[in-house]
C-alpha positions as CSV (number, residue, x, y, z in Angstrom):
1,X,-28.3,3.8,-2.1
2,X,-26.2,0.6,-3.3
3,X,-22.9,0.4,-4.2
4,X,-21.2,-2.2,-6.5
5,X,-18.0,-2.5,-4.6
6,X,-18.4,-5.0,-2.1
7,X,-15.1,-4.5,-0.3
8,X,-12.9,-1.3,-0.6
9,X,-10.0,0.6,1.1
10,X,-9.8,3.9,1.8
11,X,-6.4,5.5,2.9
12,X,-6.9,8.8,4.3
13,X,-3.9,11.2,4.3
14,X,-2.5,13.8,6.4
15,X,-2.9,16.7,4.3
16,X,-6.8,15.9,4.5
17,X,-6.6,15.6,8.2
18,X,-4.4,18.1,9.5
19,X,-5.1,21.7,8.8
20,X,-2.2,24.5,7.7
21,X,-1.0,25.0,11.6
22,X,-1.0,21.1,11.6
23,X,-3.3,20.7,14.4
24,X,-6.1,18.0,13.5
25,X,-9.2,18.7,11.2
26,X,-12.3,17.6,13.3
27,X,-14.3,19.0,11.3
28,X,-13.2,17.1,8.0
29,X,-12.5,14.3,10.1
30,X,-16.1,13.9,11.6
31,X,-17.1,14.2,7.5
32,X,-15.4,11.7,6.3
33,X,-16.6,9.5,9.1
34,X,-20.3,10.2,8.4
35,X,-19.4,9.2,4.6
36,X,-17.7,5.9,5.8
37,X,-20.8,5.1,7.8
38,X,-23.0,5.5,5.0
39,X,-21.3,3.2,2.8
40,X,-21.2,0.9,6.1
41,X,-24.6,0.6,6.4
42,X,-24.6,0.3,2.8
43,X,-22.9,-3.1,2.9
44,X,-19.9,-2.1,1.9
45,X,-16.9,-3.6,4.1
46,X,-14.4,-0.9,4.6
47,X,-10.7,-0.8,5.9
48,X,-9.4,2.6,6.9
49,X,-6.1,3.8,6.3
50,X,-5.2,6.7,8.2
51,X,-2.3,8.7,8.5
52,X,-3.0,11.8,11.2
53,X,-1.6,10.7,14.6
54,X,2.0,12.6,14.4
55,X,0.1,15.2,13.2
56,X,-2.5,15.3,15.9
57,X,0.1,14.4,18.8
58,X,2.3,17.9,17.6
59,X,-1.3,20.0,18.1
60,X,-1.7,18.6,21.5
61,X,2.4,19.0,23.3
62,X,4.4,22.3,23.7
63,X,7.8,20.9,23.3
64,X,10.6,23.2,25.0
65,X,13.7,21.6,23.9
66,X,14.4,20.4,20.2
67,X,13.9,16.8,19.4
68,X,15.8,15.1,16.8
69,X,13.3,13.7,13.9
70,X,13.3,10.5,15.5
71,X,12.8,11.5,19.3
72,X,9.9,13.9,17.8
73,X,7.9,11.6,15.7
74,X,8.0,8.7,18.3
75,X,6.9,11.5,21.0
76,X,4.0,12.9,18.8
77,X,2.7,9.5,17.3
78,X,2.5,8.2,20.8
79,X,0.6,11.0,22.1
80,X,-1.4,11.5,18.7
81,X,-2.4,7.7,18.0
82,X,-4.3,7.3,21.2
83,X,-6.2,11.0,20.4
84,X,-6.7,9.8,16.7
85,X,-8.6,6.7,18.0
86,X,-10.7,8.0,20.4
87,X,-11.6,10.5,18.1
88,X,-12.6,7.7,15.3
89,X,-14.0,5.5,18.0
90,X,-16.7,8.7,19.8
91,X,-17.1,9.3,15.8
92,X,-18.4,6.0,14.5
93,X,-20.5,5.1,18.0
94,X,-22.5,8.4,17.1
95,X,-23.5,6.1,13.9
96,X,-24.0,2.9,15.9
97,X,-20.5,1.2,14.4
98,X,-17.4,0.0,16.2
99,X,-14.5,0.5,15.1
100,X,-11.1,-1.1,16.5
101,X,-7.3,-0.2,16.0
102,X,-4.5,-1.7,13.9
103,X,-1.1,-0.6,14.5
104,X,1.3,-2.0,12.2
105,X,5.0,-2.4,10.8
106,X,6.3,-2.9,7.8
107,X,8.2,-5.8,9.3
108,X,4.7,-7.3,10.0
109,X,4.4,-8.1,6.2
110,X,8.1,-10.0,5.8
111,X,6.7,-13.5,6.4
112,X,4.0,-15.5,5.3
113,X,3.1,-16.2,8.9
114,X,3.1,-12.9,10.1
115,X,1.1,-12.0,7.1
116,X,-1.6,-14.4,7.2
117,X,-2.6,-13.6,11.2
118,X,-3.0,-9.8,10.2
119,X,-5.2,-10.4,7.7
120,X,-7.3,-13.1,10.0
121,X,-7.7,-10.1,12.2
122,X,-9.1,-7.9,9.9
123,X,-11.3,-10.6,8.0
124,X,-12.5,-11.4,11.7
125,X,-13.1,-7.7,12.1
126,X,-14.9,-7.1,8.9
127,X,-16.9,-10.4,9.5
128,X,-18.3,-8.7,12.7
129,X,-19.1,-5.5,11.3
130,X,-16.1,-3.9,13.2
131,X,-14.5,-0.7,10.6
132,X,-10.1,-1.6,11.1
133,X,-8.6,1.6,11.2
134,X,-5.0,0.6,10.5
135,X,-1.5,2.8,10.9
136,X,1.8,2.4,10.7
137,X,2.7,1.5,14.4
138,X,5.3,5.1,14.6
139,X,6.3,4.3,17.9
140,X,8.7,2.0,17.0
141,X,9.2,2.1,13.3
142,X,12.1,4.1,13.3
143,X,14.2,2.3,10.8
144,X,15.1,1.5,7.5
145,X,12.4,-1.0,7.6
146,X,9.4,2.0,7.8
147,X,7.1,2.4,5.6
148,X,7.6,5.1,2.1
149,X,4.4,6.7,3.8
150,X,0.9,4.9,4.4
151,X,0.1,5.3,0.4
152,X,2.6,2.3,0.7
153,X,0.8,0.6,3.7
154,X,-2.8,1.2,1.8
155,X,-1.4,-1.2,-1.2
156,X,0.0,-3.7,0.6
157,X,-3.7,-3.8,2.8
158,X,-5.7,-3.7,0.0
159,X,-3.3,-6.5,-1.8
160,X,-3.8,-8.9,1.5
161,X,-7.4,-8.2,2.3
162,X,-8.3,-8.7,-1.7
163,X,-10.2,-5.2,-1.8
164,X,-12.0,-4.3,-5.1
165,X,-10.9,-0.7,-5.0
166,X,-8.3,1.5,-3.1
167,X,-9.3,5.0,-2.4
168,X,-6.3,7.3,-1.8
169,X,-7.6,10.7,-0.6
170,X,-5.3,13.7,-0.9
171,X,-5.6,17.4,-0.7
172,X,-5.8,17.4,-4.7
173,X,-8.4,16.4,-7.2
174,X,-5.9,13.8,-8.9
175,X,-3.1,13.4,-11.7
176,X,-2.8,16.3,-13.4
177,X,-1.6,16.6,-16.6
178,X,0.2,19.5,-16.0
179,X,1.3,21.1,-12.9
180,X,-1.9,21.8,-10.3
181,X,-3.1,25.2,-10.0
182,X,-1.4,26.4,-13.9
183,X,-3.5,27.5,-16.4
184,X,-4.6,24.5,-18.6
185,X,-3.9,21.4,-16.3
186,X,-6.6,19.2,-15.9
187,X,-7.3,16.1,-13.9
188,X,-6.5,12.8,-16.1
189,X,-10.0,10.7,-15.7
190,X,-8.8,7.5,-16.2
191,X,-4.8,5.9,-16.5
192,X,-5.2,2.5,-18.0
193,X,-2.1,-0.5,-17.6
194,X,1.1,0.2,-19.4
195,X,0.4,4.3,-19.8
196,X,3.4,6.3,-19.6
197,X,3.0,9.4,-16.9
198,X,6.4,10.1,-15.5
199,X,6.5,14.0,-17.7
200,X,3.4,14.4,-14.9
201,X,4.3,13.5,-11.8
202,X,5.9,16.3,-9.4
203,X,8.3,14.4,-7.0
204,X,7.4,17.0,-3.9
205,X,6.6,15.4,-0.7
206,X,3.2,16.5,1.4
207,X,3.2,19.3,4.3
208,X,2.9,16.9,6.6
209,X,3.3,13.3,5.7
210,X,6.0,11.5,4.2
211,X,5.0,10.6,0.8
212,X,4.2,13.2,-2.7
213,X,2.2,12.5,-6.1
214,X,4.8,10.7,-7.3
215,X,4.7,7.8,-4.5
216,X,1.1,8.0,-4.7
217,X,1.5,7.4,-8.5
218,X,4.0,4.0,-8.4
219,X,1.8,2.9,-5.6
220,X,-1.6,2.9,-7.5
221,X,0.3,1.8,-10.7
222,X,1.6,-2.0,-9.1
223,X,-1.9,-2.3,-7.2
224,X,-4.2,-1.9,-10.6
225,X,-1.4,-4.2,-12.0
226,X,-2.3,-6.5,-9.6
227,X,-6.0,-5.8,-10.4
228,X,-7.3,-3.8,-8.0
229,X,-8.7,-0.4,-9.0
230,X,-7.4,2.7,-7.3
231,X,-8.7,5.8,-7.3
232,X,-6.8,9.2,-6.2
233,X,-9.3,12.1,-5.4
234,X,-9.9,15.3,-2.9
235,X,-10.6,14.2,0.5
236,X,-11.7,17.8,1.8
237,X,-14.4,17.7,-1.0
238,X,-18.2,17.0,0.4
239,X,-19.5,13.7,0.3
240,X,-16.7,12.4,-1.9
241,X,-16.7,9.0,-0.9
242,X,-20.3,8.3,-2.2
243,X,-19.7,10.3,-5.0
244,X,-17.0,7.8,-5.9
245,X,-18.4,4.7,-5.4
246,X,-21.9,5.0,-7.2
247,X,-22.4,3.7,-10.5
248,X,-21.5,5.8,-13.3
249,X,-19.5,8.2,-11.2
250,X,-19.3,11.9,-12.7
251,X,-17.0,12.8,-9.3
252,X,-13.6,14.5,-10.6
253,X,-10.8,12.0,-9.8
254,X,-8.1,9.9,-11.2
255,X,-8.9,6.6,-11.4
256,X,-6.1,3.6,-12.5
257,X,-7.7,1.3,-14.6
258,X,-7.1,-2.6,-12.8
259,X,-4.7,-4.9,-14.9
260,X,-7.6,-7.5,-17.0
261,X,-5.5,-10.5,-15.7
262,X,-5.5,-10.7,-11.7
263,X,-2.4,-12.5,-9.6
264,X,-3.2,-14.8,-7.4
265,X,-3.4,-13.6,-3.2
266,X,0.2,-15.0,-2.8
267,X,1.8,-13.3,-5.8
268,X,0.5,-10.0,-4.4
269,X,2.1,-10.7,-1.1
270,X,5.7,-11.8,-2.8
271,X,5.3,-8.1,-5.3
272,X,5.1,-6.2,-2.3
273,X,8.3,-7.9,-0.4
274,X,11.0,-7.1,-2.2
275,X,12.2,-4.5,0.8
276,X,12.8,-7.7,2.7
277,X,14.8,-10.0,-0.1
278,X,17.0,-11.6,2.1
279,X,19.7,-12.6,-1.3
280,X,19.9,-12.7,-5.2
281,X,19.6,-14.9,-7.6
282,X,21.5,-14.0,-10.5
283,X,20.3,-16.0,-14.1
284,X,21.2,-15.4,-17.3
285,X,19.9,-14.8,-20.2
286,X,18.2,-17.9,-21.7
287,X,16.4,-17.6,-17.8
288,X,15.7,-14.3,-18.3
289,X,14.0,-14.9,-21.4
290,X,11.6,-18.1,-20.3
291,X,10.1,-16.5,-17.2
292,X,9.4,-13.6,-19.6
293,X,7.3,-15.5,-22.2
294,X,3.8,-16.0,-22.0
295,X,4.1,-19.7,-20.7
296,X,4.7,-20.6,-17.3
297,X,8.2,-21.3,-15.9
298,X,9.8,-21.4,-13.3
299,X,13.3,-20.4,-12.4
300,X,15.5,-23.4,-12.1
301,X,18.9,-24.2,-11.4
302,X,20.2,-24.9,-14.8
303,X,19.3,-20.9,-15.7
304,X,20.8,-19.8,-12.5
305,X,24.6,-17.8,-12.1
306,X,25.7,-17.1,-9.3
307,X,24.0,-16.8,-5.9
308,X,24.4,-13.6,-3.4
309,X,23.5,-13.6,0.3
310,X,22.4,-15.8,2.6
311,X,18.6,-17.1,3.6
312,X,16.8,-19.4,4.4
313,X,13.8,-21.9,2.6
314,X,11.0,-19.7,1.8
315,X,12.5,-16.5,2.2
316,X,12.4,-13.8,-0.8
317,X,15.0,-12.9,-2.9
318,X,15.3,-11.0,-5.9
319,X,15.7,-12.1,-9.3
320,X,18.5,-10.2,-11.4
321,X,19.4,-10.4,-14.9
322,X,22.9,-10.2,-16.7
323,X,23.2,-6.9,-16.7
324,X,22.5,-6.6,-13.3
325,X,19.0,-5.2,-13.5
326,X,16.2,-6.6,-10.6
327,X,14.1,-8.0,-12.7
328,X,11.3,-9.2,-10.2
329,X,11.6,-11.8,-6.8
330,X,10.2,-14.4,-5.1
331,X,9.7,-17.1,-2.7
332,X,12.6,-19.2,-2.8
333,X,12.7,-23.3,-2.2
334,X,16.0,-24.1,-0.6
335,X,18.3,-22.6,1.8
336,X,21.3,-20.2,0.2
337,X,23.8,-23.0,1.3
338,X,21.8,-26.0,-0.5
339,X,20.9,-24.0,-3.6
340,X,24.4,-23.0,-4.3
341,X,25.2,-26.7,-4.5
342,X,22.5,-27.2,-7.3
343,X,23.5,-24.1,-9.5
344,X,24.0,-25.0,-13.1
345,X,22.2,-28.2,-12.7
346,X,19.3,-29.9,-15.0
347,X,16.9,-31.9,-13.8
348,X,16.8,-30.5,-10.4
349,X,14.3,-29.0,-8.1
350,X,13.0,-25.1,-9.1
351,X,14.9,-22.8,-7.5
352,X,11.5,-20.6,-7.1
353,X,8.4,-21.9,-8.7
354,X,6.5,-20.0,-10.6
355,X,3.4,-20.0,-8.4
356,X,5.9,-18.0,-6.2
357,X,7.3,-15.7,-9.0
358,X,6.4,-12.0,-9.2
359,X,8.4,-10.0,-12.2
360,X,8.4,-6.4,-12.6
């Protein structure tokens, strides 16, 4: 079988893997492994987002005292993480495949620099046939700074690694129009750029991860804007993964629609950074109204207000307009302490280029 995807990510979530007593699936989890392998050996390069190690780390300690939320989930994903991987590593050698670990943080992603070497470790990985089986490194992500969930983590790996298509497996079949499980609600096929959904999204969070339908939703919404297609669908269905990914698909999903006009590798980086703006810059209105036409401009001084926070050359900030609305961000050209010097001024320097602007 051939598939036309040549590069895909597939984020697999807790609900799929853990079962009701939250103890891990092995039996779902050896499944979805088999499916992977097939696509492998397909030619298909995959990335592997998988939540599971808290999950699987709780089914394998008796705790006698209670743990604050912290104390617990730094316990269990230490414990868990190192089960998970085995278990994916015994897995994918019964199918002849390595596969290799990649813990991660969401501080990982605030630089260009820091950026760039995870994604040469994964293009190194893929380019030797090696499956990454990425996570959000629990351990120590105990801050402000974590990720929403991994549905979060999945977009901003499928951004970096320029994936074709984002899988996001849940314990559901997809949107619904209506709420899952009442009489009349059926899965929405296909949500193109621009369609309005908010009347169906539930806001309730999963049994066992972080994240709900509704992060899943704003998730898969900016990644098809950035033109990659994501797909939402039933990870504890058989052989889904195939079923997806062949042509002419009749395998009940949602599937975003990707945005017919692609931003550059760059631009997807700068969309996902806004948690770590590091100032604002706020413009006014004749600003607000060039960036937004269809030519391309750049933010420069002469549109520019006032200037909040401090940061450095090439850090992000956000962009806000005059009513005080974030309007987008981006890569900034000069220091806090320089650009408030030039503010108001024509004929200088771009205060972010557009080549480094991303707006809302």
């Amino acid at each position: 079988m051939s598939y036309k995807r040549k590069r895909i990510t597939v984020k697999i979530g807790s609900n799929v893997l853990a079962r009701p007593d939250g103890t891990l699936d092995i039996t779902r989890m050896s499944a979805l492994t088999d499916q992977i392998a097939e696509l492998h050996k397909a030619g298909v390069e995959i990335i592997v987002i998988s939540s599971g190690a808290v999950a699987s780390g709780r089914s394998e300690l008796k705790i006698h005292r209670k743990l604050d939320a912290v104390s617990a989930r730094q316990l269990f994903s230490a414990v868990g993480q190192a089960k998970l991987i085995n278990r994916y590593y015994e897995l994918f050698r019964e199918h002849n495949i390595a596969c290799g670990q990649v813990l991660t943080t969401k501080e990982n992603f605030s630089t260009r620099r820091q950026y760039l070497t995870q994604k040469q470790c994964m293009e190194v990985m893929l380019e030797n046939k090696v499956i990454p089986i990425v996570n959000e490194n629990d351990t120590i992500s105990v801050t402000e700074l974590m990720f929403t969930d991994n549905d979060e983590l999945s977009g901003l790996i499928s951004a970096m690694m320029d994936s074709e298509t984002l899988v996001i497996l849940s314990n559901i079949d997809g949107i619904y129009n209506g709420a899952p499980g009442q009489a009349g609600s059926k899965v929405i096929p296909e949500i193109h750029p621009g369609q309005e959904l908010s009347q169906y999204i539930q806001s309730g969070k999963s049994s066992f991860g972080r994240g709900g339908m509704l992060t899943k939703c704003n998730i898969a919404r900016k990644v098809a804007d950035e033109g990659i297609e994501v797909i939402i669908a039933n990870g504890k269905k058989e052989n889904i993964l195939p079923d997806l990914l062949r042509e002419n698909s009749s395998a009940i999903c949602t599937r975003f629609i990707p945005s017919a006009n692609p931003i550059s590798s760059i631009k997807r980086w700068i969309a996902h950074s806004e948690g770590f703006a590091k100032g604002e810059l706020h413009i006014n209105a004749g600003a607000v109204k060039a960036i937004h036409s269809q030519q391309a401009v750049s933010i420069l001084p002469v549109g520019v207000t006032r200037i909040e926070g401090d940061f450095e050359k090439d850090d992000i900030v956000r962009i806000i307009d005059p009513d005080g609305n974030s309007i987008g961000v981006g890569r900034i050209a000069l220091d806090s302490e320089t650009a408030r010097e030039f503010i108001g001024h024509q004929g200088a320097k771009p205060f972010v280029h557009y080549d480094y602007l991303y707006l809302d």
